[in-house]
Each structure stands twice: as structure tokens, then as C-alpha cells.
Kinemage of the C-alpha trace (Angstrom):
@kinemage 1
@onewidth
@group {chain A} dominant
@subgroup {mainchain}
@vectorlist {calphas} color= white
{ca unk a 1} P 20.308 27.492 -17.971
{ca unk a 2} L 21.414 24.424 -16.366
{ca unk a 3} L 20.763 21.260 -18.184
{ca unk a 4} L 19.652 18.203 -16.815
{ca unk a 5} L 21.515 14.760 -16.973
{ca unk a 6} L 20.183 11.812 -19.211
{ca unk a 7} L 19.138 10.192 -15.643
{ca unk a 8} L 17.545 13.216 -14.521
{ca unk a 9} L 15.285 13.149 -17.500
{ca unk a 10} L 14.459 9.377 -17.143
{ca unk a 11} L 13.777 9.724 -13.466
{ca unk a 12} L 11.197 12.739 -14.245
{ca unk a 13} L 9.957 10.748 -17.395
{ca unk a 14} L 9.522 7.592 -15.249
{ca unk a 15} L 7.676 9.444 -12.113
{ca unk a 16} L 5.676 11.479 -14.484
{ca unk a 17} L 4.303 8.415 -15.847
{ca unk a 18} L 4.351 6.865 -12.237
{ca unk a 19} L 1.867 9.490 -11.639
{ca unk a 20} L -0.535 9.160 -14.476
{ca unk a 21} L -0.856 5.701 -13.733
{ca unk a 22} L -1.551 5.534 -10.385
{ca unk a 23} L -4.174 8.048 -10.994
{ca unk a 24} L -5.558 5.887 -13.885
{ca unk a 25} L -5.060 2.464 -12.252
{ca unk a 26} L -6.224 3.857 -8.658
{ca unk a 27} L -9.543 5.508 -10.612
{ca unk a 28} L -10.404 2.812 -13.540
{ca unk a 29} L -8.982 -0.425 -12.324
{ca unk a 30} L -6.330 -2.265 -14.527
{ca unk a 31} L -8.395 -3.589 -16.425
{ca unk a 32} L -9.451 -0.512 -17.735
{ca unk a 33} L -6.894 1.361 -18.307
{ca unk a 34} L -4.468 1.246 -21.368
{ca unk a 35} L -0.502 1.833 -21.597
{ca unk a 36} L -1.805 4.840 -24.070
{ca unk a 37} L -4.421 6.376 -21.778
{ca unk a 38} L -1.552 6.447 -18.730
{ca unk a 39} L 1.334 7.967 -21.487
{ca unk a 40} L -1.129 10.594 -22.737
{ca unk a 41} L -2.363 11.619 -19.343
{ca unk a 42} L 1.745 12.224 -18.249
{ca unk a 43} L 1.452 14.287 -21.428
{ca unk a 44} L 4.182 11.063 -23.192
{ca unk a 45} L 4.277 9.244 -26.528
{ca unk a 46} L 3.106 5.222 -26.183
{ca unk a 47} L 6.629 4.859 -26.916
{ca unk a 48} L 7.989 6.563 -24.226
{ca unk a 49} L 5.693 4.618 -21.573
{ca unk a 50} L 7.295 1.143 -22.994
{ca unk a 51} L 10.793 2.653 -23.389
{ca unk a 52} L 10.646 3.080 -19.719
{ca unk a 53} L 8.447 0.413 -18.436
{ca unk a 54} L 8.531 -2.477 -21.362
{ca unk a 55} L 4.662 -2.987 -20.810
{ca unk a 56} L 1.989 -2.002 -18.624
{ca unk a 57} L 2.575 -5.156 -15.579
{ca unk a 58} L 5.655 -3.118 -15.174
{ca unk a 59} L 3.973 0.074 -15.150
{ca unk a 60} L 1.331 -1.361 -12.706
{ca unk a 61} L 3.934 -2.868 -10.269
{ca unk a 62} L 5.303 0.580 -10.223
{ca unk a 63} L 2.474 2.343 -9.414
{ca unk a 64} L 1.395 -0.142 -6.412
{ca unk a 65} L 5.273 0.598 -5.075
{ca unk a 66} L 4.346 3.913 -4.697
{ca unk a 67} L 1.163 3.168 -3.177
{ca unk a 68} L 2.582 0.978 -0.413
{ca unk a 69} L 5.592 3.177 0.058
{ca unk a 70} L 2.548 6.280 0.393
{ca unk a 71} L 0.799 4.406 3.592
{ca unk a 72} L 4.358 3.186 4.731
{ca unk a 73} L 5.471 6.620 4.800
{ca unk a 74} L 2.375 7.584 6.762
{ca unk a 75} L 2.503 4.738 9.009
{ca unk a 76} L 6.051 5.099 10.282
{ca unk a 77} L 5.277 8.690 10.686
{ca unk a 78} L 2.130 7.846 13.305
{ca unk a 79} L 4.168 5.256 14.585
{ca unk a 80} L 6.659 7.607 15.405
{ca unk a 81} L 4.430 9.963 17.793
{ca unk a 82} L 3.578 7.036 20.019
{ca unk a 83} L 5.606 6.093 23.138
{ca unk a 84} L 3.851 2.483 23.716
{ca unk a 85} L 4.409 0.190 21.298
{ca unk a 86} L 0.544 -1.446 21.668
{ca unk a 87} L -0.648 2.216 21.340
{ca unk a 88} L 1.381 2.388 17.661
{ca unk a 89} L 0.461 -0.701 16.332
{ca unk a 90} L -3.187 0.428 17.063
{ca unk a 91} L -3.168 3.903 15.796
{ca unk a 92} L -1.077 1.819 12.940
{ca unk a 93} L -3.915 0.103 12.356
{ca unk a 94} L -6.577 2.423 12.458
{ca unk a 95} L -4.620 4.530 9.674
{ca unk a 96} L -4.162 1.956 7.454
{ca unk a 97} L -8.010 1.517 7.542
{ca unk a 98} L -8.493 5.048 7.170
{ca unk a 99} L -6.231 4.671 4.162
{ca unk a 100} L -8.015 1.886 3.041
{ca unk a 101} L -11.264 4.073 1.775
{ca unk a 102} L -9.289 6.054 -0.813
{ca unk a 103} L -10.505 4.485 -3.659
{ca unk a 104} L -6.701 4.926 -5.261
{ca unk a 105} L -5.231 2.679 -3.179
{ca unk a 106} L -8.512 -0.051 -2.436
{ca unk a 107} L -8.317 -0.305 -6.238
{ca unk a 108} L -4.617 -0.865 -6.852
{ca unk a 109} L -3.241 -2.390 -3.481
{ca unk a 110} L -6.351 -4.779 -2.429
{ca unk a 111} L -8.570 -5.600 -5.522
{ca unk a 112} L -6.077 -5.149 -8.598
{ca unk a 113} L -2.605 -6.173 -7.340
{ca unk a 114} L -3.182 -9.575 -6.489
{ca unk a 115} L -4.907 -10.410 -9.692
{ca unk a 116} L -2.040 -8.580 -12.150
{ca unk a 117} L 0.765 -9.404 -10.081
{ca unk a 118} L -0.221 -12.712 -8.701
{ca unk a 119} L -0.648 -13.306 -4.881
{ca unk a 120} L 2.817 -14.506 -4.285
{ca unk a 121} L 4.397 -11.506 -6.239
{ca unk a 122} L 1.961 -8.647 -4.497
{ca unk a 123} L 2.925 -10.231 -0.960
{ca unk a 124} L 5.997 -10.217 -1.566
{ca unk a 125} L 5.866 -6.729 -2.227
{ca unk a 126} L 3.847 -6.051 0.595
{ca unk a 127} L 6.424 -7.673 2.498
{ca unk a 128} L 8.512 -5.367 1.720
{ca unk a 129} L 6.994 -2.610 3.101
{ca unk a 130} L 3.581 -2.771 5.107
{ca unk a 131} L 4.446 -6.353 6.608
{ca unk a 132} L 8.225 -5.393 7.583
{ca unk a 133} L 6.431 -2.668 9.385
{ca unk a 134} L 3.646 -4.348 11.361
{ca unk a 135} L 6.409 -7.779 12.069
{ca unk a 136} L 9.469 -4.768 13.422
{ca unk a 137} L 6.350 -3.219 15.614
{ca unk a 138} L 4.945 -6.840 16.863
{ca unk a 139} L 8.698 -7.404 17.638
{ca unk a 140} L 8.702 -4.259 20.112
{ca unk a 141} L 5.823 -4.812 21.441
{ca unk a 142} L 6.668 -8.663 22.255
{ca unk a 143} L 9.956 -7.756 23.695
{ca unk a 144} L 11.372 -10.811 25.644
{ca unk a 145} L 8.576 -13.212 23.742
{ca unk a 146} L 10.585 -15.933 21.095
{ca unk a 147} L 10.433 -14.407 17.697
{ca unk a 148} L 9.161 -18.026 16.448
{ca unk a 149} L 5.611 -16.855 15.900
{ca unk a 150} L 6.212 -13.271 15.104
{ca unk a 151} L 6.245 -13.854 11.114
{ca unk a 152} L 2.431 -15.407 11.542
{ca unk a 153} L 1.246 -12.908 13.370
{ca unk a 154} L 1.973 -10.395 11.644
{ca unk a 155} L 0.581 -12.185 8.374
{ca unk a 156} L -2.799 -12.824 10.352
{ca unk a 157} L -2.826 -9.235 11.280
{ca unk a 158} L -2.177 -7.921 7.660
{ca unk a 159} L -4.835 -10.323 6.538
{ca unk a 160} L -7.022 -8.953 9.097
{ca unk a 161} L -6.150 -5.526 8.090
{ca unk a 162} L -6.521 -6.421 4.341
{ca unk a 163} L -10.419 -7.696 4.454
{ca unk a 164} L -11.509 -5.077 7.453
{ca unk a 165} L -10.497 -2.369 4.777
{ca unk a 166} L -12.212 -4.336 2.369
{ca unk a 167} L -15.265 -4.221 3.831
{ca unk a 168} L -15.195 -1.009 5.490
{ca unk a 169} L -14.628 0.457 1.911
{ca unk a 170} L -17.788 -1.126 0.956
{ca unk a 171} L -19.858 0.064 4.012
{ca unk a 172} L -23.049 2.036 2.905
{ca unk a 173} L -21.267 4.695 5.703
{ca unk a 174} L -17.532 4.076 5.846
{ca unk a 175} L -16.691 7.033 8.210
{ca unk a 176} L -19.274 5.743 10.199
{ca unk a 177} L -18.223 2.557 10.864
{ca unk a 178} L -14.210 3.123 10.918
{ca unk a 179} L -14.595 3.209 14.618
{ca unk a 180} L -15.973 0.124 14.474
{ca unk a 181} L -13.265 -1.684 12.781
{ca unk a 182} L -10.621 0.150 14.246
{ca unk a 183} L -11.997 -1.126 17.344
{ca unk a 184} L -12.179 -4.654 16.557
{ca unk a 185} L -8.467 -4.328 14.770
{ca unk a 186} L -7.429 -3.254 18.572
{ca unk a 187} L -8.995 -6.536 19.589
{ca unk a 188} L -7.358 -8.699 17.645
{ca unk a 189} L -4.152 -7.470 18.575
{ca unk a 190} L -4.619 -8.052 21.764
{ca unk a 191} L -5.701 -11.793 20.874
{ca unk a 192} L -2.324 -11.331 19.454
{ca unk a 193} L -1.167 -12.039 23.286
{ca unk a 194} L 1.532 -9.093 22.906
């Protein structure tokens, strides 16, 4: 039998737990959902949870990290299959709304992050991932435009993204409407002036 390093351990203890909460944090809210509940649903001692986390704001910026590095993931792959840069950043959009109606990531990335975290912290986090996504594919698509106003825009589209997933989450028919938005997120890329 091959045994497993001290890391190796910690690294499945931590994702284990990773896990657990984003399931309980992504289906309860933050609020709801204790440091026990999360250890004993990655089958843990309490102890274990705070041995590897040191409370459960750690544990909850852990979980939104995976989150955002989930719809990253998927955006760069979409991205990826597109030849026109306008034709990404749309079909960019439209999946992030899509991805915006699991109820996983509505609850930890746009109702519970900002609140735990606190704005500045979550968008900086966001940053990190979803916004240096939507500024690199802005930059393509304004090739040979200053990169002055770049930064903004891509805020104003996040922002933009942010509430029209928002509110298509709380649409009476969701599915229904994502056309709709996805639409109107097409529009206001091209008030973008790309």
C-alpha cells in the first residue's frame, strides 16, 4: 500500500470540506449553515474544519474560490470555441447567466459573498477571476482602441452581468426568459462601442 504524504492528506481533508461547504453554503445560505453542519457533512470532527480553515469566513471564502474558478473554467472553455472575439464575449455572457440560475452559485457568489466577505474583498476576488476574464476579452475585442477605459467597462459589464442574473434567477420562468437577457447582455456590449 502506498501511503500518502502529510500534504496529501491536508489537501484531501481541505477539498473534502471545500465540498461540504459549498454544498451547504450554495443550499442554506451562510447564515444558515454552521462550521459543524459543513465538518459533519465531509464526514470531519469540528476540529478538523478549524484546524484547516481557523473559522467558517475562511471556509466561506474558500468555497466562493471554487465557485468562481467553476464558471471561470467554463467560461474560458466557451470562449475558446469562438473565432470572433464579440461572438465570445456574448456566448461568455449568456453562460454566465445560464450559470447564474444554479441556486449554488446565486447563493454564494451574488447574495452571500458580498455580505460575509465585504464588497471590496468579494470584488477583489472576482477580480481575480471572472473580471480578468471579461477585461483580457474586451481587450481583444477593442484591439487598436486605448486601454484607458477598458478597466470600466468591464466593471459595468460585470455589474450588468451581476443584477441580469439576479433577476433572471428570480423570474417566475427563468429558462424562459434567459433569451431575453442574454439578448439584452449582447446589447450592452455593443453600447460597449467594441
Amino acid at each position: 500500500m502506498i501511503r500518502r504524504t502529510q500534504a496529501e492528506r491536508s489537501d484531501e481533508t481541505t477539498a473534502r470540506l471545500v465540498r461540504a461547504a459549498r454544498d451547504l453554503f450554495g443550499g442554506d445560505g451562510y447564515a444558515a449553515t454552521s462550521i459543524d453542519a459543513v465538518a459533519a457533512a465531509a464526514g470531519m470532527t469540528k476540529g478538523a474544519a478549524y484546524h484547516q480553515f481557523g473559522g467558517k469566513v475562511e471556509l466561506f471564502r474558500a468555497a466562493f474560490a471554487g465557485e468562481l474558478a467553476d464558471v471561470v473554467a467554463k467560461l474560458e472553455r466557451v470562449a475558446a470555441e469562438e473565432d470572433d472575439p464579440l461572438a465570445a464575449l456574448s456566448r461568455g455572457s449568456r453562460t454566465f447567466l445560464e450559470h447564474c440560475l444554479d441556486p449554488g452559485f446565486r447563493q454564494i457568489v451574488l447574495l452571500d459573498a458580498p455580505s460575509v466577505l465585504g464588497w471590496e474583498e468579494a470584488r477583489e476576488m472576482e477580480y481575480d477571476h471572472l473580471l480578468r476574464i471579461l477585461l483580457a476579452g474586451l481587450s481583444v475585442a477593442a484591439e487598436g482602441e486605448g486601454e484607458g477605459s477598458l478597466p470600466a467597462r468591464a466593471q459595468l459589464m460585470f455589474g450588468a452581468l451581476c443584477e441580469g442574473g439576479m433577476l433572471l434567477a428570480r423570474s417566475a420562468d427563468p429558462a424562459a426568459d434567459l433569451p431575453l437577457f442574454a439578448a439584452e447582455a449582447g446589447r450592452f456590449l455593443a453600447a460597449l462601442r467594441l
